[in-house]
C-alpha positions as CSV (number, residue, x, y, z in Angstrom):
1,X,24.2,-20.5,-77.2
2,X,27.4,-18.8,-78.4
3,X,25.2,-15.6,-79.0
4,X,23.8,-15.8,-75.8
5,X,27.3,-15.8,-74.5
6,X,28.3,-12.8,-76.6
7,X,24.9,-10.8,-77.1
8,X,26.0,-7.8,-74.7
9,X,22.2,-6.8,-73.6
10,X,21.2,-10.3,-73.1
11,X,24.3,-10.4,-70.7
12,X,22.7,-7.5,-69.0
13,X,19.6,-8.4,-68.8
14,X,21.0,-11.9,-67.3
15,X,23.2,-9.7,-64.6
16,X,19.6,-7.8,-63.6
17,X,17.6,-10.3,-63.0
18,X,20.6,-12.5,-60.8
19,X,21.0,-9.4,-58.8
20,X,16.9,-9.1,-58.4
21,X,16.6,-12.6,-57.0
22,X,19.5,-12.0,-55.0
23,X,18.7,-8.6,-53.2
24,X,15.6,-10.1,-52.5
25,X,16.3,-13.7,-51.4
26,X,18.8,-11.4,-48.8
27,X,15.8,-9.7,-47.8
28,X,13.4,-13.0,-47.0
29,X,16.8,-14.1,-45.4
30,X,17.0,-10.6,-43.4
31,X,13.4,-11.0,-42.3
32,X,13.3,-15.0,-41.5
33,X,16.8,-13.7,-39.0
34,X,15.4,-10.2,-38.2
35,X,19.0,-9.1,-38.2
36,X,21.9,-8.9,-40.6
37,X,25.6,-9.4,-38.9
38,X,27.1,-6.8,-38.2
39,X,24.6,-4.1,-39.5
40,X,22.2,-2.6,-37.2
41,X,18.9,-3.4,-38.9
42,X,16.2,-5.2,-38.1
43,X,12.9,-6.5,-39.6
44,X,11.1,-3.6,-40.4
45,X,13.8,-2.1,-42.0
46,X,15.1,-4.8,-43.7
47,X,11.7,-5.2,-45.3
48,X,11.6,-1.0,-46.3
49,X,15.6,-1.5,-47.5
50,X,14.5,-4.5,-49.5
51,X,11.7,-2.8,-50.9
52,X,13.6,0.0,-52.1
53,X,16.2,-2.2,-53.9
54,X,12.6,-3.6,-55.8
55,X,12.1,-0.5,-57.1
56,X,15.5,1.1,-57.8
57,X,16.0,-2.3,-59.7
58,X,13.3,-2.2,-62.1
59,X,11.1,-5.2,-60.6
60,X,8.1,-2.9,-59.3
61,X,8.0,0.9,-59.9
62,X,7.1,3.4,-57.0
63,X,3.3,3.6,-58.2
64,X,3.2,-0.1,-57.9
65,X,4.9,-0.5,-54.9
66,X,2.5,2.3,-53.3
67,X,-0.7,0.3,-54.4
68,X,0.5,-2.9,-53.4
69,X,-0.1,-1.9,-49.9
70,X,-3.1,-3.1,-48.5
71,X,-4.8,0.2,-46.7
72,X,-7.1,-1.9,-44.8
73,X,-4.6,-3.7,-43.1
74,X,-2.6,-1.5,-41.9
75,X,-5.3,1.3,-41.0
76,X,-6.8,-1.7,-38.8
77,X,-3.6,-2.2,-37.6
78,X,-2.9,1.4,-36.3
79,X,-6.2,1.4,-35.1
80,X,-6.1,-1.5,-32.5
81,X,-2.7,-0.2,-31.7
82,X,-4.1,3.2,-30.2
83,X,-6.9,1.2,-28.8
84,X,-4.7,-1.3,-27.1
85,X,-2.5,2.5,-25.8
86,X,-5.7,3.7,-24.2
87,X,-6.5,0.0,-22.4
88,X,-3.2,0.2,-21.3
89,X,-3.1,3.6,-20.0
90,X,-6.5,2.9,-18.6
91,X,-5.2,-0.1,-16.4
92,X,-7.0,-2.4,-18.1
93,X,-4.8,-5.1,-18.7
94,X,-3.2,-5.2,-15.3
95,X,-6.4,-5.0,-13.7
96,X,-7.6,-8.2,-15.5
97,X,-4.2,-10.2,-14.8
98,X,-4.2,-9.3,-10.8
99,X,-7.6,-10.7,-10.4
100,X,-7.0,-13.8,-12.2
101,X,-3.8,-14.6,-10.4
102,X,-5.3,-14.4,-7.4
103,X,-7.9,-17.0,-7.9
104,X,-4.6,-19.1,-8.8
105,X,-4.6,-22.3,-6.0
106,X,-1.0,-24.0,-6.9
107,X,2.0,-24.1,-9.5
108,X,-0.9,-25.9,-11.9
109,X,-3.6,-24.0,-10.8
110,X,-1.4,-21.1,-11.9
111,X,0.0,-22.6,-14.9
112,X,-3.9,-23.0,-16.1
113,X,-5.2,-19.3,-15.1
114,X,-2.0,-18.1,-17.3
115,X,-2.6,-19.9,-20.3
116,X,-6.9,-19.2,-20.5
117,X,-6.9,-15.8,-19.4
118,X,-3.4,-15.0,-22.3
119,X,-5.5,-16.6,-24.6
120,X,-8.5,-15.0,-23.6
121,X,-7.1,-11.4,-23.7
122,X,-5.4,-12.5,-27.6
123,X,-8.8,-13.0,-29.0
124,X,-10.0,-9.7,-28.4
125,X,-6.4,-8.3,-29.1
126,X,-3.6,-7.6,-30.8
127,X,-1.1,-10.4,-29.2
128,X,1.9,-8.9,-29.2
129,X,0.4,-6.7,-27.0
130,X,-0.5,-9.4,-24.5
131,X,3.3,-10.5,-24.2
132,X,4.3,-7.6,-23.8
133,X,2.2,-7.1,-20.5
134,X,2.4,-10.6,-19.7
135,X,5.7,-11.2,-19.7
136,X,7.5,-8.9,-16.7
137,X,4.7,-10.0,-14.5
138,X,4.9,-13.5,-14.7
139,X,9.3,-13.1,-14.2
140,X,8.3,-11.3,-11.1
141,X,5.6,-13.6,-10.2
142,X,7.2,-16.7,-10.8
143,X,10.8,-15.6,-9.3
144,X,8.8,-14.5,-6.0
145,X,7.3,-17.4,-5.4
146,X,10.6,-19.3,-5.9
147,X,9.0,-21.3,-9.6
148,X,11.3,-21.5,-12.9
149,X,9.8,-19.2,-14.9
150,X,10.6,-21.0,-17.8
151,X,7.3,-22.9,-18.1
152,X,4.9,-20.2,-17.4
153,X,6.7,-17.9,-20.1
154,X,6.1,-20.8,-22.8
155,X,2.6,-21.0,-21.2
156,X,2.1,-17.2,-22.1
157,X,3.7,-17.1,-25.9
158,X,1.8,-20.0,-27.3
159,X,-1.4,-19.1,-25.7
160,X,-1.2,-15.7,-27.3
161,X,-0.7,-17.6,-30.7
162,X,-3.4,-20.4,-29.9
163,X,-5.8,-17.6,-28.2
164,X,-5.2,-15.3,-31.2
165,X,-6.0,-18.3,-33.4
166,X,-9.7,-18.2,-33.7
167,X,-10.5,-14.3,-34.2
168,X,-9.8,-11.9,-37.1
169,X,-8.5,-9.2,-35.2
170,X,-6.2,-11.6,-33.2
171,X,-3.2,-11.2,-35.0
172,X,-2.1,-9.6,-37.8
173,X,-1.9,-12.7,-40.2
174,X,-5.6,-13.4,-39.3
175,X,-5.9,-9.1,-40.4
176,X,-4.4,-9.7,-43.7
177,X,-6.8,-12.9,-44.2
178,X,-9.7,-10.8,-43.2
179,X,-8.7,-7.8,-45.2
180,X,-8.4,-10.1,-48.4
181,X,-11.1,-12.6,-47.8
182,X,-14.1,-11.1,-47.0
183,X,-14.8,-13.7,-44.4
184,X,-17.1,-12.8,-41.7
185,X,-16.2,-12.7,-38.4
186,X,-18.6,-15.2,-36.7
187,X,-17.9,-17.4,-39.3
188,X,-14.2,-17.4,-38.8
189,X,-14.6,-17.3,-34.7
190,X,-17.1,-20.3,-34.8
191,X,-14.9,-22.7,-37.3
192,X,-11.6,-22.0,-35.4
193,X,-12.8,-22.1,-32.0
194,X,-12.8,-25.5,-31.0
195,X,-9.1,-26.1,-32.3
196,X,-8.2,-22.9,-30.2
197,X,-9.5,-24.6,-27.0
198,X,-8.7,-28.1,-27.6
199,X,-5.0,-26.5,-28.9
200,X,-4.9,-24.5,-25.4
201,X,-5.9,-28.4,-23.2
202,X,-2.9,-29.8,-25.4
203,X,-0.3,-26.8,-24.7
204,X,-1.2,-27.6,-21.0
205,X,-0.8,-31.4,-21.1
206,X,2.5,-31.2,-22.8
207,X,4.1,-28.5,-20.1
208,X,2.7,-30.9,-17.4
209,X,4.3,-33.8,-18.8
210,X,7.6,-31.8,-19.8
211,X,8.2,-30.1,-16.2
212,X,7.3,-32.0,-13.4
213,X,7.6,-29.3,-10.6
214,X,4.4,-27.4,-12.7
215,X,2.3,-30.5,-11.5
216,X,2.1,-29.7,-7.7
217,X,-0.4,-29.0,-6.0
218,X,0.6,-27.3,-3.0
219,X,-1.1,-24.0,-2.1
220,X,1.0,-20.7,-3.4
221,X,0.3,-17.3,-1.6
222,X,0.8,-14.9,-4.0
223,X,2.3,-11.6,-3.0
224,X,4.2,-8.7,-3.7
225,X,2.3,-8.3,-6.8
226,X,3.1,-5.0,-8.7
227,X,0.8,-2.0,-7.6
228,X,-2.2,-1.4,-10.1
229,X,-2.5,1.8,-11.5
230,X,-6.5,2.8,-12.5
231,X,-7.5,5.7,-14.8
232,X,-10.9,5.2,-13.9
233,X,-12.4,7.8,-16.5
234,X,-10.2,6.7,-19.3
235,X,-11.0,2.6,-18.5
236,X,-14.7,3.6,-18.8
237,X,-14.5,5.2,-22.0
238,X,-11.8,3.1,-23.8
239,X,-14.1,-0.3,-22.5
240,X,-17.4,1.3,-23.5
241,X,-16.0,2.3,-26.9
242,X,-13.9,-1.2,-27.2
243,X,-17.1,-2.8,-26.6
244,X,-19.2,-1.2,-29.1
245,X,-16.0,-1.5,-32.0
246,X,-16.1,-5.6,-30.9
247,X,-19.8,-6.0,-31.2
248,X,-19.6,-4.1,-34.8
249,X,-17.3,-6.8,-35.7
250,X,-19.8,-9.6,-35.1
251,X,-23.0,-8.3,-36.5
252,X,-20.5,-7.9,-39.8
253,X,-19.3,-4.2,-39.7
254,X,-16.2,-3.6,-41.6
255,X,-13.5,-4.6,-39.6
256,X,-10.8,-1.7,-40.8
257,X,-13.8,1.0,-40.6
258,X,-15.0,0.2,-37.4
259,X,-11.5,0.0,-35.5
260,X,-10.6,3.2,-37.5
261,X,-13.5,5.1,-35.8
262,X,-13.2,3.9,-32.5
263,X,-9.3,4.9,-32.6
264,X,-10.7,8.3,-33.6
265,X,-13.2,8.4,-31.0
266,X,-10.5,7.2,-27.9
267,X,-8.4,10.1,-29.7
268,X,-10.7,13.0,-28.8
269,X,-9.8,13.5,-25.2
270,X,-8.8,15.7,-22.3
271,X,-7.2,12.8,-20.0
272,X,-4.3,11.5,-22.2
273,X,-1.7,13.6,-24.1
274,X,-1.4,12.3,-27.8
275,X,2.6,12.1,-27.3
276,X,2.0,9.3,-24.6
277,X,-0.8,7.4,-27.4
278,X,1.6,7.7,-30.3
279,X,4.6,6.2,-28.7
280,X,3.1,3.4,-28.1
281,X,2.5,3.0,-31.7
282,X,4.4,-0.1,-32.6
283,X,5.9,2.2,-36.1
284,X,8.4,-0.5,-36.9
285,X,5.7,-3.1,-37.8
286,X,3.5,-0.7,-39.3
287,X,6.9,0.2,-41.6
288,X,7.6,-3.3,-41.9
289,X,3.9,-4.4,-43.3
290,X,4.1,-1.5,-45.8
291,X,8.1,-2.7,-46.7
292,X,6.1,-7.1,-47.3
293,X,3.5,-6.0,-49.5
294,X,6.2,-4.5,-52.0
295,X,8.3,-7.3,-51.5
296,X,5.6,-9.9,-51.9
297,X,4.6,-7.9,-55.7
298,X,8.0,-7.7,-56.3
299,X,8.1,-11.7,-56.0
300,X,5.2,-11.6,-58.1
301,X,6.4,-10.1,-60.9
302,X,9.6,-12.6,-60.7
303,X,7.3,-15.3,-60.7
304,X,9.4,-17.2,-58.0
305,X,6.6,-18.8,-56.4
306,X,5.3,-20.9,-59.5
307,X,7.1,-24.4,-58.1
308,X,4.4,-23.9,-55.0
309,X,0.9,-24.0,-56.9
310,X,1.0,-27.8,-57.2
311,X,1.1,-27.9,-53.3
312,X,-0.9,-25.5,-51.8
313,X,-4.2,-26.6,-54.2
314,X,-4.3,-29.4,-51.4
315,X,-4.9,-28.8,-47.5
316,X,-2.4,-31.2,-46.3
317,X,0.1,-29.3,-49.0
318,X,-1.3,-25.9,-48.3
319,X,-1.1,-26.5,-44.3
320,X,2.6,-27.9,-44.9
321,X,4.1,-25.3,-47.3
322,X,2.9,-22.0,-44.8
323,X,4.0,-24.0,-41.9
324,X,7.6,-24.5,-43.2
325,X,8.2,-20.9,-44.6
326,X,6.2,-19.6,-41.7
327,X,9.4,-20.5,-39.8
328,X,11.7,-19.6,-42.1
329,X,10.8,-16.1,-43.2
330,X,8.0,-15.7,-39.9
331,X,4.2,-16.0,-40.8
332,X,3.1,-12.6,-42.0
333,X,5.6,-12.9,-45.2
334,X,4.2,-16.4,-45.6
335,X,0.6,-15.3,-45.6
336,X,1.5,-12.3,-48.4
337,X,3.5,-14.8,-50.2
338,X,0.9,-17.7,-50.8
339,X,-2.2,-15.9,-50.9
340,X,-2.0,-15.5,-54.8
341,X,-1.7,-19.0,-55.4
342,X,-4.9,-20.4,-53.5
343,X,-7.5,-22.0,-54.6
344,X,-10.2,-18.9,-53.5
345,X,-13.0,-20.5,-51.3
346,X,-12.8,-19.5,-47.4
347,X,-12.1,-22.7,-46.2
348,X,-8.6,-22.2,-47.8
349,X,-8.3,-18.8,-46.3
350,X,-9.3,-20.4,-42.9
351,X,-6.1,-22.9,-43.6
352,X,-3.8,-20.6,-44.2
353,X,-4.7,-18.1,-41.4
354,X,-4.6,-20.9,-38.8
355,X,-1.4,-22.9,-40.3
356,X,0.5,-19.5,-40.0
357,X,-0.6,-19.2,-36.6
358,X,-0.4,-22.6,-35.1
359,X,3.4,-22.6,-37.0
360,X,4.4,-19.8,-35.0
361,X,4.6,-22.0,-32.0
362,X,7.4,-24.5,-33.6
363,X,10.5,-22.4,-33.3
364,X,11.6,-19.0,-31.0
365,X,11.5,-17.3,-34.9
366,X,7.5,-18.5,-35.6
367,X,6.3,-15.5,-34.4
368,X,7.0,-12.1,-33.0
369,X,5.1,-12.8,-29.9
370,X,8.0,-15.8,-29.1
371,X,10.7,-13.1,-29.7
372,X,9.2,-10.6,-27.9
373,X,9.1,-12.8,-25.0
374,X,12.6,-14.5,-25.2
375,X,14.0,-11.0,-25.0
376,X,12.2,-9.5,-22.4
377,X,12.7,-12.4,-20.3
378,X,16.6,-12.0,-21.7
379,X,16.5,-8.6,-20.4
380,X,15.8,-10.1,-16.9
381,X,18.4,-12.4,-16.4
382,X,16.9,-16.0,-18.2
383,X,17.8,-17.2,-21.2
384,X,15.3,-19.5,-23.2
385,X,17.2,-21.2,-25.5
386,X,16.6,-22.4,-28.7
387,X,16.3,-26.0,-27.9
388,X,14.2,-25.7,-24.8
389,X,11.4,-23.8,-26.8
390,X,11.5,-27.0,-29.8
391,X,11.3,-29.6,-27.4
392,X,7.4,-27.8,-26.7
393,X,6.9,-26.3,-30.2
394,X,7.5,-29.3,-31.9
395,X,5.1,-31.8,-30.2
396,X,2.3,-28.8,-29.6
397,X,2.8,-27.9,-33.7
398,X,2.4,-30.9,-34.8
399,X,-0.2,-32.1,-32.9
400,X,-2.2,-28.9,-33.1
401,X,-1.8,-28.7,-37.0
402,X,-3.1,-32.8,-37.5
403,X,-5.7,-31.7,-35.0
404,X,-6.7,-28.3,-37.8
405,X,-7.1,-30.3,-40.5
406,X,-9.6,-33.2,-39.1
407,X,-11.6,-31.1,-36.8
């Protein structure tokens, strides 16, 4: 011990790898906030700051780094992100929304077309792109027709979690699970399915029971509904080519390949000017992904992770574990985390893509699609606050997690 204590390289080498664990517990610690006080950084590039400290430390070289990102995920990514652009720019979403509202009878009725067609629209897409549609149109909705809001954007955020839930393109933990699985995507639609739609009966009974005005059933006339705006042309081609990329996904095509050439496809055009496409492009994630999987090799190499492989051998242990650090560090650095300690059969990839998910729905920091909607809604005057999103999250997490693991 008193060479230890003495032994000047052994000091050094004791310094380094303090100073490792430390940068990149501050980085997990970044990422679980999304913000550092008083700097002006946020997730994405906490995770690319992080990762740089990796490798000007030692843990990971540059080489290392660059193979530990997984192509296939993020070239799927980008590739529903310009396909989700041209839907957009198309009308599409809009389109889809106003007609569904419309068939909406009461505050329930409209509580119910919200949370099926949100969930609906997250299966076949990315779901941060649903809340991002969804949630100025219910604030204007709702504050027209004199309802708190409050309900309906809950209604929204975990139906774009739960709706997102059963389909591998969903959401980009499912992505990750898909890129390093090799599960097919029928098979992963047809085992997940019925907890997405009991999930999305039980998200509806708790709101009922929670806010009492959502139960009447008095007629609403809803009006004053933003204008849509129809690319015809552009709809037709993005849906036809949408179409064709979603039925390659069920007859087995490669999920990355096939959204990579559709992306391609939409990209050849006359209608759309690529400057309107690619700022659209959600970069930040794309840069934050690419910062996780250096991160997550770096903890690799650290071995930090060893005190979990007890746990996640074991679905209850495996479902518990992603569902606690899917709220502490959000549920895509959860899903790069464990994946390495798994017991590899895809019933346990099934677990883990669906405890990450249905975790998300616990706290405001479970998922990007909650924090997306909490500040947009911010931005409009009304303030969801911690403690009225737990006192849903909670009951629906739990609940919906039990209800995973017997069904």
């Amino acid at each position: 011990m008193g060479e230890f204590l003495t032994h000047p390289f052994l000091w050094e080498f004791f310094v380094l790898v303090i100073v490792r664990i430390i940068c990149l517990a501050l980085s997990y610690l970044g990422l679980g906030m999304g913000f550092f006080p008083y700097l002006r950084m946020n997730r994405a590039t906490i995770a690319f700051t992080g990762s740089a400290f990796m490798i000007g430390l030692g843990v990971v070289t540059l080489e290392e780094g660059w193979r530990a990102i997984d192509v296939n995920t993020i070239v799927f990514l980008l590739s529903m992100m310009i396909i989700n652009s041209y839907l957009s720019y198309g009308g599409f979403f809009n389109l889809v929304i106003h007609r569904l509202l419309r068939l909406s009878l009461s505050a329930f009725g409209l509580m119910v077309i919200l949370t099926f067609s949100t969930a609906f629209l997250s299966a076949l897409f990315l779901n941060d792109t649903l809340v991002l549609v969804m949630t100025p149109l219910v604030l204007k909705l709702t504050i027209n027709l004199g309802l708190n809001p409050i309900p309906y954007l809950l209604a929204i955020a975990s139906a774009t979690n739960l709706g997102s839930l059963p389909t591998l393109n969903g959401n980009p933990q499912n992505i990750l699970v898909g890129s390093f699985s090799g599960i097919g995507y029928l098979d992963f639609l047809q085992t997940l399915s019925p907890v997405a739609i009991i999930s999305l009966f039980i998200q509806i009974a708790l709101l009922y029971i929670l806010y009492p005005k959502v139960r009447s059933p008095l007629p609403l006339t809803i009006t004053n509904l933003p204008p849509i705006k129809i690319h015809k042309p552009l709809l037709i081609k993005t849906l036809i080519i949408t179409t064709i990329m979603l039925i390659s996904f069920v007859i087995g095509m490669p999920l990355a390949e096939s959204a990579f050439i559709a992306a391609a496809l939409l990209l050849i055009t006359r209608r759309l000017k690529p400057q309107k496409v690619l700022q659209e492009i959600n970069w930040s994630l794309l840069l934050m992904f690419s910062g996780l999987f250096i991160l997550t090799r770096s903890v690799q190499n650290l071995d930090l992770l060893d005190i979990f492989i007890p746990y996640v051998s074991h679905p209850w242990g495996l479902v518990t574990v992603t569902a606690i650090l899917s709220n502490l560090i959000s549920n895509v650095p959860t899903v790069l985390l464990i994946k390495d300690f798994m017991v590899d059969n895809p019933q346990n990839w099934i677990l883990l893509a669906s405890s990450a998910t249905l975790a998300g729905n616990l706290t405001l920091f479970g998922s990007v699609a909650n924090l997306i909607m909490v500040e947009a809604a911010k931005s409009e005057g009304y303030n969801l606050s911690f403690w009225e999103h737990f006192r849903f999250g909670f009951p629906l997490t739990a609940i919906t997690l039990i209800l995973l693991l017997y069904v």
